[in-house]
mmCIF file as Biopython writes it, N, C-alpha, C and O atoms, coordinates in Angstrom:
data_model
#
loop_
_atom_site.group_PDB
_atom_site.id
_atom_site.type_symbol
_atom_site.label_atom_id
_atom_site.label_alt_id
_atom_site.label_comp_id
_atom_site.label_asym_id
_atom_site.label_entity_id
_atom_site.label_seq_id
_atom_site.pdbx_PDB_ins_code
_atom_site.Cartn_x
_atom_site.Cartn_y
_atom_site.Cartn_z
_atom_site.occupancy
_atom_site.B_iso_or_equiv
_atom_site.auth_seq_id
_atom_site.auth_asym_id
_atom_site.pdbx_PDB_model_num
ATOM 1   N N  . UNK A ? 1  ? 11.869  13.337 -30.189 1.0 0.0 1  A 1 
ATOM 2   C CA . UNK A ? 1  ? 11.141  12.921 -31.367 1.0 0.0 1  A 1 
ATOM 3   C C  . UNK A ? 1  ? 12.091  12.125 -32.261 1.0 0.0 1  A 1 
ATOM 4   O O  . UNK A ? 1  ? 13.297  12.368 -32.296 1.0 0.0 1  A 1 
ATOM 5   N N  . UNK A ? 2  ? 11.620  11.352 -32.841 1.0 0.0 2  A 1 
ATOM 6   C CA . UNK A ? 2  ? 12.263  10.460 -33.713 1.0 0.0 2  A 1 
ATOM 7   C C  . UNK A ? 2  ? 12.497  10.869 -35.126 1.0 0.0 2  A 1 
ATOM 8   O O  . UNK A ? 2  ? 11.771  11.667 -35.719 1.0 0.0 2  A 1 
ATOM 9   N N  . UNK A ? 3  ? 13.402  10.365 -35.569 1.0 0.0 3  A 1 
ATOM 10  C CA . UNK A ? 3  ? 13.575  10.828 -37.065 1.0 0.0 3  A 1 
ATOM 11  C C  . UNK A ? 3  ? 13.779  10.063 -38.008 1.0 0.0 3  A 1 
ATOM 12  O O  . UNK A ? 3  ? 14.772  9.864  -38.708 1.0 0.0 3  A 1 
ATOM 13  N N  . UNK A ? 4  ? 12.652  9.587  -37.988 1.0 0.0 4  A 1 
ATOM 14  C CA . UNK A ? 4  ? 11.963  8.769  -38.946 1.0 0.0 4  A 1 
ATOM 15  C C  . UNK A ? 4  ? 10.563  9.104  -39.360 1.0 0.0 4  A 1 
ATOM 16  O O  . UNK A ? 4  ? 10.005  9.718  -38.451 1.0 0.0 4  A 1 
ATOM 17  N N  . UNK A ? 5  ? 9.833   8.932  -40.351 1.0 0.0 5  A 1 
ATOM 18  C CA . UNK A ? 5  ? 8.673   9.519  -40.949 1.0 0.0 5  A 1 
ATOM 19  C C  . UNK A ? 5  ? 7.348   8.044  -40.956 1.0 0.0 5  A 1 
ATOM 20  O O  . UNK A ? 5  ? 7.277   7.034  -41.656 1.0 0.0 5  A 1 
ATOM 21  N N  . UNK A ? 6  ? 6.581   8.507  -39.969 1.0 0.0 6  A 1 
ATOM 22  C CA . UNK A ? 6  ? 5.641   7.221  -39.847 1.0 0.0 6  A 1 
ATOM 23  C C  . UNK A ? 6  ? 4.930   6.881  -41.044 1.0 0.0 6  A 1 
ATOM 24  O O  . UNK A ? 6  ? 4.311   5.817  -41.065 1.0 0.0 6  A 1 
ATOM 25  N N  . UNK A ? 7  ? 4.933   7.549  -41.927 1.0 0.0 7  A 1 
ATOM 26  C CA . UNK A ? 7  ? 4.374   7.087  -43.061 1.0 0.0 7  A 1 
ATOM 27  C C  . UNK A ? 7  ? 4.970   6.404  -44.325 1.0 0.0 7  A 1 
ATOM 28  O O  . UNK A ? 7  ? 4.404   5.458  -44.873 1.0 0.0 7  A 1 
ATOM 29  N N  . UNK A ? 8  ? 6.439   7.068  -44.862 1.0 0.0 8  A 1 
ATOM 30  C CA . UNK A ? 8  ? 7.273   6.322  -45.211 1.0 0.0 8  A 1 
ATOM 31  C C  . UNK A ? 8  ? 8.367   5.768  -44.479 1.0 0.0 8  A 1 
ATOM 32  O O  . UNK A ? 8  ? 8.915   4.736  -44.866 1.0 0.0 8  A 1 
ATOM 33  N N  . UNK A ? 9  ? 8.629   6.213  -43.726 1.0 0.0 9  A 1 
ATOM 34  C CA . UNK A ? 9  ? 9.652   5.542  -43.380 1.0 0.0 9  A 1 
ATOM 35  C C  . UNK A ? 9  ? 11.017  6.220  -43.472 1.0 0.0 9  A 1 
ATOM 36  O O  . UNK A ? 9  ? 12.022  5.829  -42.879 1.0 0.0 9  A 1 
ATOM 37  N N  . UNK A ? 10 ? 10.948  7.207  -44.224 1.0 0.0 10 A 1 
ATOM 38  C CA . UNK A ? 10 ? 12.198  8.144  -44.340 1.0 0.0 10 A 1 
ATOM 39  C C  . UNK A ? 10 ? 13.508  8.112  -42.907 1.0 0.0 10 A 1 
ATOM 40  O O  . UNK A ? 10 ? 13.162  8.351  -41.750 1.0 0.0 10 A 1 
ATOM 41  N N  . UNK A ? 11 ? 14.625  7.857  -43.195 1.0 0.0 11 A 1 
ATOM 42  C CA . UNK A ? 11 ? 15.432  8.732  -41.781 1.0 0.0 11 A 1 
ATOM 43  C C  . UNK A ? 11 ? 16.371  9.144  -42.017 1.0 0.0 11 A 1 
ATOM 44  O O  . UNK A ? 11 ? 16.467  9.701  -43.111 1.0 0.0 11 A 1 
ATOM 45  N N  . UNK A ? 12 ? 17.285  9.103  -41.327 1.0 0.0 12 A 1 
ATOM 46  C CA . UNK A ? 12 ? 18.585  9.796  -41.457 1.0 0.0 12 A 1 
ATOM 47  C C  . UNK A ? 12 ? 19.496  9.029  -42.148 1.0 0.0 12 A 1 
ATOM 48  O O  . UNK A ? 12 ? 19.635  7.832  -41.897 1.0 0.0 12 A 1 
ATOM 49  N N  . UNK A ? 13 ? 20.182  9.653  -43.066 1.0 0.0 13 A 1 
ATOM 50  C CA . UNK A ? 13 ? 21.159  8.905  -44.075 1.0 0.0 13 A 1 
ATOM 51  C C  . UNK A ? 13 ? 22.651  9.202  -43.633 1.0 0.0 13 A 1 
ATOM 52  O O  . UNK A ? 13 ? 22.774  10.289 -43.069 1.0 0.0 13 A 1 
ATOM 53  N N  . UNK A ? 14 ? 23.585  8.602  -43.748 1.0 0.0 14 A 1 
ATOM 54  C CA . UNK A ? 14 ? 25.062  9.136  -43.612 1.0 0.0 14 A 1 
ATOM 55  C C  . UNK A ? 14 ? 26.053  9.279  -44.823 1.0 0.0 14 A 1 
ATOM 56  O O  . UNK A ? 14 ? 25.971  8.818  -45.962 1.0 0.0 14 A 1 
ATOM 57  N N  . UNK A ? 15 ? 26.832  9.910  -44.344 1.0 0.0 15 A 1 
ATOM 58  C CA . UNK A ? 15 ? 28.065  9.915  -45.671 1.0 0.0 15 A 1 
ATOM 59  C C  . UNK A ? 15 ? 29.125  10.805 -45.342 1.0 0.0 15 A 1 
ATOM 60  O O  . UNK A ? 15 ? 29.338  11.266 -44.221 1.0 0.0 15 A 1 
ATOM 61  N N  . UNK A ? 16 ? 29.763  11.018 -46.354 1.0 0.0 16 A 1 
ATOM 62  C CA . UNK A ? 16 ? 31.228  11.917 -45.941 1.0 0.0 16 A 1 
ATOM 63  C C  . UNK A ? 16 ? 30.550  13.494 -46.723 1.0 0.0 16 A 1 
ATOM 64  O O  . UNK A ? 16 ? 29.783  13.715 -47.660 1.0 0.0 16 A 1 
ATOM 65  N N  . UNK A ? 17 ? 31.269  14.295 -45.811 1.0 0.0 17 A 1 
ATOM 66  C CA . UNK A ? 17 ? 31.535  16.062 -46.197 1.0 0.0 17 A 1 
ATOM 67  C C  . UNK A ? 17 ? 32.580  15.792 -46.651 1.0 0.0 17 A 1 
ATOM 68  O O  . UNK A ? 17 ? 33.390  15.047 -46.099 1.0 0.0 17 A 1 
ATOM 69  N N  . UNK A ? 18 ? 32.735  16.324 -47.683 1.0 0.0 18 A 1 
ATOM 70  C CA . UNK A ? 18 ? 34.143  16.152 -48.652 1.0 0.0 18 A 1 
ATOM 71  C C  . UNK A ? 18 ? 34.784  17.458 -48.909 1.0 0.0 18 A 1 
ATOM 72  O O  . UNK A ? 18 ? 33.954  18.288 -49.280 1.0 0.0 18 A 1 
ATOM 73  N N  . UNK A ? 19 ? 35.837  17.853 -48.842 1.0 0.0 19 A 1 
ATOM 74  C CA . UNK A ? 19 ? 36.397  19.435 -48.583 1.0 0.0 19 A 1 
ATOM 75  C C  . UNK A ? 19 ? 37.034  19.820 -50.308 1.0 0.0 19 A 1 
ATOM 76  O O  . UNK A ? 19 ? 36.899  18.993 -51.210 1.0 0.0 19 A 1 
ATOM 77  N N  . UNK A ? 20 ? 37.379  20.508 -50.424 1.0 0.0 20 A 1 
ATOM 78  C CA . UNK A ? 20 ? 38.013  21.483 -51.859 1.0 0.0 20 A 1 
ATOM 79  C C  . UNK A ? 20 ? 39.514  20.644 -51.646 1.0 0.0 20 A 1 
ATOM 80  O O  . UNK A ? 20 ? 40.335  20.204 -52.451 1.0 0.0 20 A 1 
ATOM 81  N N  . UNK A ? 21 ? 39.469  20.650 -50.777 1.0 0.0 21 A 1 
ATOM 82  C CA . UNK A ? 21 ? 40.976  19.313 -50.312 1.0 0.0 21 A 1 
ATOM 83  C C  . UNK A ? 21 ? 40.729  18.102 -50.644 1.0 0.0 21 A 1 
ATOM 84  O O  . UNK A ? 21 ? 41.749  17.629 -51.145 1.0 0.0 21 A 1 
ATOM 85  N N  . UNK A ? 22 ? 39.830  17.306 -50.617 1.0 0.0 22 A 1 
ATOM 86  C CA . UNK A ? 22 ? 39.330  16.007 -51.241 1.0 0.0 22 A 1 
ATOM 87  C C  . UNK A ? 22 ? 39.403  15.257 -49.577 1.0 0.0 22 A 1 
ATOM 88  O O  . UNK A ? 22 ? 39.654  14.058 -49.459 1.0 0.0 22 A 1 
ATOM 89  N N  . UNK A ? 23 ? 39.108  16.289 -48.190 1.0 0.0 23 A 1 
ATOM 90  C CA . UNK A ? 23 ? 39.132  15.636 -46.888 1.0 0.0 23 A 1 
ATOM 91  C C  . UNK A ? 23 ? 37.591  15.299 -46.826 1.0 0.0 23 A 1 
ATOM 92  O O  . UNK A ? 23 ? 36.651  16.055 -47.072 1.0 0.0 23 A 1 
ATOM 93  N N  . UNK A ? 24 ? 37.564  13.779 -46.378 1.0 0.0 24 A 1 
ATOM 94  C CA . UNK A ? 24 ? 36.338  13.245 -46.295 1.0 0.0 24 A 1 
ATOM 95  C C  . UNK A ? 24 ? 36.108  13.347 -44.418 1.0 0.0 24 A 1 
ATOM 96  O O  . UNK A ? 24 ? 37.074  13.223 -43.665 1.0 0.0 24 A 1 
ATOM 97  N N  . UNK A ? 25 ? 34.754  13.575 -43.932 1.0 0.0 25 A 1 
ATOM 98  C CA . UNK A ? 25 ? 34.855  14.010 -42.951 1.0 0.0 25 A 1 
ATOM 99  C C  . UNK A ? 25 ? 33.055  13.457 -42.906 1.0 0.0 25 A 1 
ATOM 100 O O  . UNK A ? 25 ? 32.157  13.783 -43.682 1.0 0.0 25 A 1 
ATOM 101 N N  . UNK A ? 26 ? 32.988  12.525 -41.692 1.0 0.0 26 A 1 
ATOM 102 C CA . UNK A ? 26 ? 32.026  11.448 -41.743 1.0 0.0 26 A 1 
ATOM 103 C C  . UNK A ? 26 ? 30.861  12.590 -41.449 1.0 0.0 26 A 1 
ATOM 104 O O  . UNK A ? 26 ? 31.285  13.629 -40.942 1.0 0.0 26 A 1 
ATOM 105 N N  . UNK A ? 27 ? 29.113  12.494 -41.774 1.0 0.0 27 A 1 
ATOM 106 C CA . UNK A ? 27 ? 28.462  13.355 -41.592 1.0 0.0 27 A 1 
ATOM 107 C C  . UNK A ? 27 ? 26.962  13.013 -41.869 1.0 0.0 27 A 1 
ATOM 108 O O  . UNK A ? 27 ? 26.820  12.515 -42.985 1.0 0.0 27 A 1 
ATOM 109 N N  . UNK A ? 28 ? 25.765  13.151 -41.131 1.0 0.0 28 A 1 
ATOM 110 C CA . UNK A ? 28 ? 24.495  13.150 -41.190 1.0 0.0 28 A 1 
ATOM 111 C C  . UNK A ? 28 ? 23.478  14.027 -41.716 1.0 0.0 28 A 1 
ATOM 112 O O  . UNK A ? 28 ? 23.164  15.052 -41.111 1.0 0.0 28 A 1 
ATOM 113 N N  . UNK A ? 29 ? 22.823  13.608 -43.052 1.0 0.0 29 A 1 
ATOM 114 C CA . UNK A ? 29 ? 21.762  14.414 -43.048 1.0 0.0 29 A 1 
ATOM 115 C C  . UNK A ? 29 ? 20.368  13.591 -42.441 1.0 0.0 29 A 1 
ATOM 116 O O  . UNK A ? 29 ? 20.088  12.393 -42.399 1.0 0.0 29 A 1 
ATOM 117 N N  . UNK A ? 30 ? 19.582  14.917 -41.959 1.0 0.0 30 A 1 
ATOM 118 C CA . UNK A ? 30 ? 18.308  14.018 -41.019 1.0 0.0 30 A 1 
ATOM 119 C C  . UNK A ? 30 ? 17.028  14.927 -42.164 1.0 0.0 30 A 1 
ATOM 120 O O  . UNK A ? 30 ? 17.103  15.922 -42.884 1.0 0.0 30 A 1 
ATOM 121 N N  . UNK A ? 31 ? 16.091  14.089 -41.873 1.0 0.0 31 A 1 
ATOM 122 C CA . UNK A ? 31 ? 14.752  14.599 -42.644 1.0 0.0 31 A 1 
ATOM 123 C C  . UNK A ? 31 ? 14.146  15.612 -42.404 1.0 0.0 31 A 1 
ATOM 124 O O  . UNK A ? 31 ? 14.349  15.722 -41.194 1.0 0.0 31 A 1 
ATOM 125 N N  . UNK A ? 32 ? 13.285  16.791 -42.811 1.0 0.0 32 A 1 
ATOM 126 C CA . UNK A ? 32 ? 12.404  17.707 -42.215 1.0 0.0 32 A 1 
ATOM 127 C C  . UNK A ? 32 ? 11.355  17.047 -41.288 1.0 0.0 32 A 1 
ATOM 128 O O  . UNK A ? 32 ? 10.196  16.982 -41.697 1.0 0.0 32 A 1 
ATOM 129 N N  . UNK A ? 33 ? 11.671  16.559 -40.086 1.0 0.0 33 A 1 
ATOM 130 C CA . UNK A ? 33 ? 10.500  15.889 -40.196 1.0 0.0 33 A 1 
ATOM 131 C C  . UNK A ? 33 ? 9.280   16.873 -38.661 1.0 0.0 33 A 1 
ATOM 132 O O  . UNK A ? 33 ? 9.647   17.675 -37.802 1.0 0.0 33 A 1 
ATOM 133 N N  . UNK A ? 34 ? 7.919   16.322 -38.932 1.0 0.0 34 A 1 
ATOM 134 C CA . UNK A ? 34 ? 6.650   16.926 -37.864 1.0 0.0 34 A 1 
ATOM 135 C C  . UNK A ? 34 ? 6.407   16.635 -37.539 1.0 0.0 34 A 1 
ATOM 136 O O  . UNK A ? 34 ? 6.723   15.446 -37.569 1.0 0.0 34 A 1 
ATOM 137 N N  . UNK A ? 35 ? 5.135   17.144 -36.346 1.0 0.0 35 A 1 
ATOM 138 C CA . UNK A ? 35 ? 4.532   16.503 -35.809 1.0 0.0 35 A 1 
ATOM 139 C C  . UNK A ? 35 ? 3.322   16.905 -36.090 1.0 0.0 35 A 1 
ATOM 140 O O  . UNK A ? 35 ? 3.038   18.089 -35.905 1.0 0.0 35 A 1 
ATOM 141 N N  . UNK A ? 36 ? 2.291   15.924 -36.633 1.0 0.0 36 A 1 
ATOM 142 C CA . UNK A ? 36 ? 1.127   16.609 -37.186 1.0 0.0 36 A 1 
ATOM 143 C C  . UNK A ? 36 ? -0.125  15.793 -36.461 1.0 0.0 36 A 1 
ATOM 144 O O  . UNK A ? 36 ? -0.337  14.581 -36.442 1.0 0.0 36 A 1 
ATOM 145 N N  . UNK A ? 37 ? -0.810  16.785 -35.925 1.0 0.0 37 A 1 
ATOM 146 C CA . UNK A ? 37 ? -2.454  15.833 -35.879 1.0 0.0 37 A 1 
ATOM 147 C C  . UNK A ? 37 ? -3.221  15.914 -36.814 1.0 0.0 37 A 1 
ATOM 148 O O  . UNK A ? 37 ? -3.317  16.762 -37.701 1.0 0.0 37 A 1 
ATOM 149 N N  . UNK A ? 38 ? -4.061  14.553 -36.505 1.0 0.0 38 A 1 
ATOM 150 C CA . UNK A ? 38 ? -4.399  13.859 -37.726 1.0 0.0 38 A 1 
ATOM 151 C C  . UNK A ? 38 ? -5.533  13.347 -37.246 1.0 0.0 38 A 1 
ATOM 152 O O  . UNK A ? 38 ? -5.623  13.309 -36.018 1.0 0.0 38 A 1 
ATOM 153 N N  . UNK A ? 39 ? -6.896  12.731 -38.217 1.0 0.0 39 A 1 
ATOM 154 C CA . UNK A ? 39 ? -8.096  12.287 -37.655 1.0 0.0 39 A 1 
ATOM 155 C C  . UNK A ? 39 ? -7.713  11.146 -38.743 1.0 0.0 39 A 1 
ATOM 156 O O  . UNK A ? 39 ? -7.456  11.355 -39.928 1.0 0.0 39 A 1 
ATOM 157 N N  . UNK A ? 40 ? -7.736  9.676  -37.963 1.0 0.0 40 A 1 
ATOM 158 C CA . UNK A ? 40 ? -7.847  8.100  -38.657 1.0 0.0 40 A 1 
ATOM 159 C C  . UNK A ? 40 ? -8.548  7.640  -37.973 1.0 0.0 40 A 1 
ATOM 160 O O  . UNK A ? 40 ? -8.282  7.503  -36.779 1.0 0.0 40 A 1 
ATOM 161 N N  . UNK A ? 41 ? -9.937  7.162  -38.637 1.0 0.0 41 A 1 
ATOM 162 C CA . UNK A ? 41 ? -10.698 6.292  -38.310 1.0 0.0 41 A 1 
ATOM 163 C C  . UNK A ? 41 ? -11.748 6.177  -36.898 1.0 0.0 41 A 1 
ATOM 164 O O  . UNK A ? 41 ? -12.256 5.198  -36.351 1.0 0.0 41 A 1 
ATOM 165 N N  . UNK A ? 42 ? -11.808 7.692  -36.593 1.0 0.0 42 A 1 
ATOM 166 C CA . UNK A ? 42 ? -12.505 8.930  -35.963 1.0 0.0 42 A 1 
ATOM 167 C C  . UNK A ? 42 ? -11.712 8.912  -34.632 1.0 0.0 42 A 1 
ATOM 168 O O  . UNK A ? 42 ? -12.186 9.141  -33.519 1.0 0.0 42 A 1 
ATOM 169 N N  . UNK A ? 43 ? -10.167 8.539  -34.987 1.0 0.0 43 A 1 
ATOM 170 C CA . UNK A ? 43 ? -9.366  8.979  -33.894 1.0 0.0 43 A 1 
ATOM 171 C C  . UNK A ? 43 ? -8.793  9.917  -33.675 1.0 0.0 43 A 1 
ATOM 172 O O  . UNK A ? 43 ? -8.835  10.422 -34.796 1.0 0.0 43 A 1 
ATOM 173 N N  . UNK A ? 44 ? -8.213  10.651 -33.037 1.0 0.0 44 A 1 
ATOM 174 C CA . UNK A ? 44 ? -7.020  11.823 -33.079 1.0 0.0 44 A 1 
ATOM 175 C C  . UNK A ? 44 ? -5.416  10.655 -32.596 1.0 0.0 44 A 1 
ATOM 176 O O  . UNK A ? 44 ? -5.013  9.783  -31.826 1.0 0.0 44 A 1 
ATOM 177 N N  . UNK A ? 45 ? -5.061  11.524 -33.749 1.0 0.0 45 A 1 
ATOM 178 C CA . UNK A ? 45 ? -3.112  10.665 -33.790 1.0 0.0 45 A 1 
ATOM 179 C C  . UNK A ? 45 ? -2.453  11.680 -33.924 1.0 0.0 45 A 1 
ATOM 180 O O  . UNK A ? 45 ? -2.970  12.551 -34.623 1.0 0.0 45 A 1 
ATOM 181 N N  . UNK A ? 46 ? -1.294  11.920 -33.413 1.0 0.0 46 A 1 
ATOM 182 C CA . UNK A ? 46 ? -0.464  12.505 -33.514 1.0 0.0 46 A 1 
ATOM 183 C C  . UNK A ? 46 ? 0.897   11.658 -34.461 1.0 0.0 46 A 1 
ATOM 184 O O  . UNK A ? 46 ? 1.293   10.529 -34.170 1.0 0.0 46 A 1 
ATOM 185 N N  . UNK A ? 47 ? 1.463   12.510 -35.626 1.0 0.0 47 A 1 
ATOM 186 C CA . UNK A ? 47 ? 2.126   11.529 -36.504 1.0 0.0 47 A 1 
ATOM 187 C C  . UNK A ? 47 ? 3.137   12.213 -36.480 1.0 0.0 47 A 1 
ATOM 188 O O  . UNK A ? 47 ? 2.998   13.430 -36.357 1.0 0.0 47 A 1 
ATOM 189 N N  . UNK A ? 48 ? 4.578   11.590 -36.598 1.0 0.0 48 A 1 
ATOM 190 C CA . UNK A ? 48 ? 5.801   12.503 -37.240 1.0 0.0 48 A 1 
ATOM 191 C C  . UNK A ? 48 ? 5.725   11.925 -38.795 1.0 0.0 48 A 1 
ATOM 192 O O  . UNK A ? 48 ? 5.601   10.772 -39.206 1.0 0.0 48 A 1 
ATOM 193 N N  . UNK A ? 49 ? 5.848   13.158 -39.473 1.0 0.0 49 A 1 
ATOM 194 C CA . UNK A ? 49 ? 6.218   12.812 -41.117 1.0 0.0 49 A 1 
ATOM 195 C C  . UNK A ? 49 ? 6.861   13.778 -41.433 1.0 0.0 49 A 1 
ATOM 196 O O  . UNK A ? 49 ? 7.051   14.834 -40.829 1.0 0.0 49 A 1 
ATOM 197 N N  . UNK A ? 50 ? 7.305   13.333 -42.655 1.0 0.0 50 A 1 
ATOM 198 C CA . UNK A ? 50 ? 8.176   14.355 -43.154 1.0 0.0 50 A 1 
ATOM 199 C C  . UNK A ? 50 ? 7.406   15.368 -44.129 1.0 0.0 50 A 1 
ATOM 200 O O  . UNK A ? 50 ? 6.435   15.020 -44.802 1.0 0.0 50 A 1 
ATOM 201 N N  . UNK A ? 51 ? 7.807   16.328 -44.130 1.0 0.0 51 A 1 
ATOM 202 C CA . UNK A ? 51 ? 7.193   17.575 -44.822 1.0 0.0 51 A 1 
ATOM 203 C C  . UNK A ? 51 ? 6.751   17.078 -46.490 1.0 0.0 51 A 1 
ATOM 204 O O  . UNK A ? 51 ? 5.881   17.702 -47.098 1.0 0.0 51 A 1 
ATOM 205 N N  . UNK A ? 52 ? 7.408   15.992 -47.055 1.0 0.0 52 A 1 
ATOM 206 C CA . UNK A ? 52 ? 7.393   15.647 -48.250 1.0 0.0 52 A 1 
ATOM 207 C C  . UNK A ? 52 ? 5.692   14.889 -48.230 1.0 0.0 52 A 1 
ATOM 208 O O  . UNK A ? 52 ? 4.800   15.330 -48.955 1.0 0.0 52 A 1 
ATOM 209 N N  . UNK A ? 53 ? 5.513   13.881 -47.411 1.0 0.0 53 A 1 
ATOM 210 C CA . UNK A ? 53 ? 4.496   13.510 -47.368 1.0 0.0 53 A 1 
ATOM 211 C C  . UNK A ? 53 ? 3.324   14.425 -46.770 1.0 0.0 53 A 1 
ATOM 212 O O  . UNK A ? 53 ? 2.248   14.059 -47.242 1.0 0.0 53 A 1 
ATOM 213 N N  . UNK A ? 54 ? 3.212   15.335 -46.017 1.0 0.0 54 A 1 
ATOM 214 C CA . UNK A ? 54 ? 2.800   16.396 -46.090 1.0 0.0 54 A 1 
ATOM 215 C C  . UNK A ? 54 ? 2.268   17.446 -46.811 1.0 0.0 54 A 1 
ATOM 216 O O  . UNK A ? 54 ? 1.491   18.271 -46.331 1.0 0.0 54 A 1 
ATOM 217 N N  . UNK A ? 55 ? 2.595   17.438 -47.750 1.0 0.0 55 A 1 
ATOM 218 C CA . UNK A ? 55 ? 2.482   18.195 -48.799 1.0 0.0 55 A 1 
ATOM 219 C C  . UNK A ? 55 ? 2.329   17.457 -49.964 1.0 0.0 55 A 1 
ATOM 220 O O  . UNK A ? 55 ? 2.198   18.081 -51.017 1.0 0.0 55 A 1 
ATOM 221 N N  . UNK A ? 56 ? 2.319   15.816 -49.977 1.0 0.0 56 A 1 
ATOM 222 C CA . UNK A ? 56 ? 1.616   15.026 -51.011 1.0 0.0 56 A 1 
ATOM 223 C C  . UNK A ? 56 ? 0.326   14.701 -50.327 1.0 0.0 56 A 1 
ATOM 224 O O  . UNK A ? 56 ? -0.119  13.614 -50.697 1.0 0.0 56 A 1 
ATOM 225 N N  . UNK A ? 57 ? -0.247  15.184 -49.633 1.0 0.0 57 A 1 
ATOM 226 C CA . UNK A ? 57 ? -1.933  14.860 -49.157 1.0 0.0 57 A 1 
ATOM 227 C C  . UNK A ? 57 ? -1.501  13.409 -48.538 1.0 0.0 57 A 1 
ATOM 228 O O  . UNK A ? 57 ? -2.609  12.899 -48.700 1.0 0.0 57 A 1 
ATOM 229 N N  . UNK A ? 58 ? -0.945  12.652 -48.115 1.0 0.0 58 A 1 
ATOM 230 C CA . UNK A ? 58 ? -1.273  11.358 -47.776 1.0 0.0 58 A 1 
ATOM 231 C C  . UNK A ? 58 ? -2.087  11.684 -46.100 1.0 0.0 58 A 1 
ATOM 232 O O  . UNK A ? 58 ? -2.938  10.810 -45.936 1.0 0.0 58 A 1 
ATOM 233 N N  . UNK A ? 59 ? -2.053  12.459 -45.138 1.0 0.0 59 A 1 
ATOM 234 C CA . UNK A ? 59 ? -3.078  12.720 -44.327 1.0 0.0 59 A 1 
ATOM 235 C C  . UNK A ? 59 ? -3.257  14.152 -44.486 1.0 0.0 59 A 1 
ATOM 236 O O  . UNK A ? 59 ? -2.451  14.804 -45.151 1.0 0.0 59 A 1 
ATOM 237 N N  . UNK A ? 60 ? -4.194  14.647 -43.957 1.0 0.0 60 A 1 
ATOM 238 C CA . UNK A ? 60 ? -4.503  15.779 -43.600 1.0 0.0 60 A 1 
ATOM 239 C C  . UNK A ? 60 ? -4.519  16.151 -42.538 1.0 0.0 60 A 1 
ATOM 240 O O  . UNK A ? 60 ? -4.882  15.348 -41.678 1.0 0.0 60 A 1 
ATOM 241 N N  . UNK A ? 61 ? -4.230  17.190 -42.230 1.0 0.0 61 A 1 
ATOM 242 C CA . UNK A ? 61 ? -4.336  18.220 -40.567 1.0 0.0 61 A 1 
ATOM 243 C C  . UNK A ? 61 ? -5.426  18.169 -40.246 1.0 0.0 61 A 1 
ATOM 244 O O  . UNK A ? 61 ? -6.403  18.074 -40.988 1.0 0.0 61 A 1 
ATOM 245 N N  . UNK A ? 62 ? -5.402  18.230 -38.984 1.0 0.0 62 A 1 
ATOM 246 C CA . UNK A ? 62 ? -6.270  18.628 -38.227 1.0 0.0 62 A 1 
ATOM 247 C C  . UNK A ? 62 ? -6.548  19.552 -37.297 1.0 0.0 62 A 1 
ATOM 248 O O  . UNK A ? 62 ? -6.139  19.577 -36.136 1.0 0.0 62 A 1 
ATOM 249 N N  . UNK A ? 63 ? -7.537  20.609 -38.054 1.0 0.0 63 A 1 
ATOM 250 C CA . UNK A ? 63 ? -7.092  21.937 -37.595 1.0 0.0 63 A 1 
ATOM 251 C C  . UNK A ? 63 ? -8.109  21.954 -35.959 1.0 0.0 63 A 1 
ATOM 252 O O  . UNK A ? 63 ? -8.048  22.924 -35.204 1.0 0.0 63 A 1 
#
């Protein structure tokens, strides 16, 4: 699965872990992201999004 969010677009960002030492140490955070079915346009889709959009209503489940 990909980690990226089909609806925004969200993905994985990079940067340094930085220690109490001031050691920078290269590092990934990735998104919550799902897999949700979904009814568009009297289809069934299967979407990855992230939990954020999820929980702002932009689709709904499909139970």
């Amino acid at each position: 699965m990909s980690r990226r969010c089909d609806i925004c677009g969200k993905g994985s960002l990079s940067g340094n872990k930085v220690s109490k030492s001031k050691i920078h140490v290269r590092r990934t955070w990735k998104p919550n992201i799902v897999s949700v079915k979904t009814e568009i346009d009297g289809r069934t889709l299967t979407l990855n999004m992230c939990t954020r959009c999820l929980r702002s209503g932009f689709v709904t489940k499909k139970v």
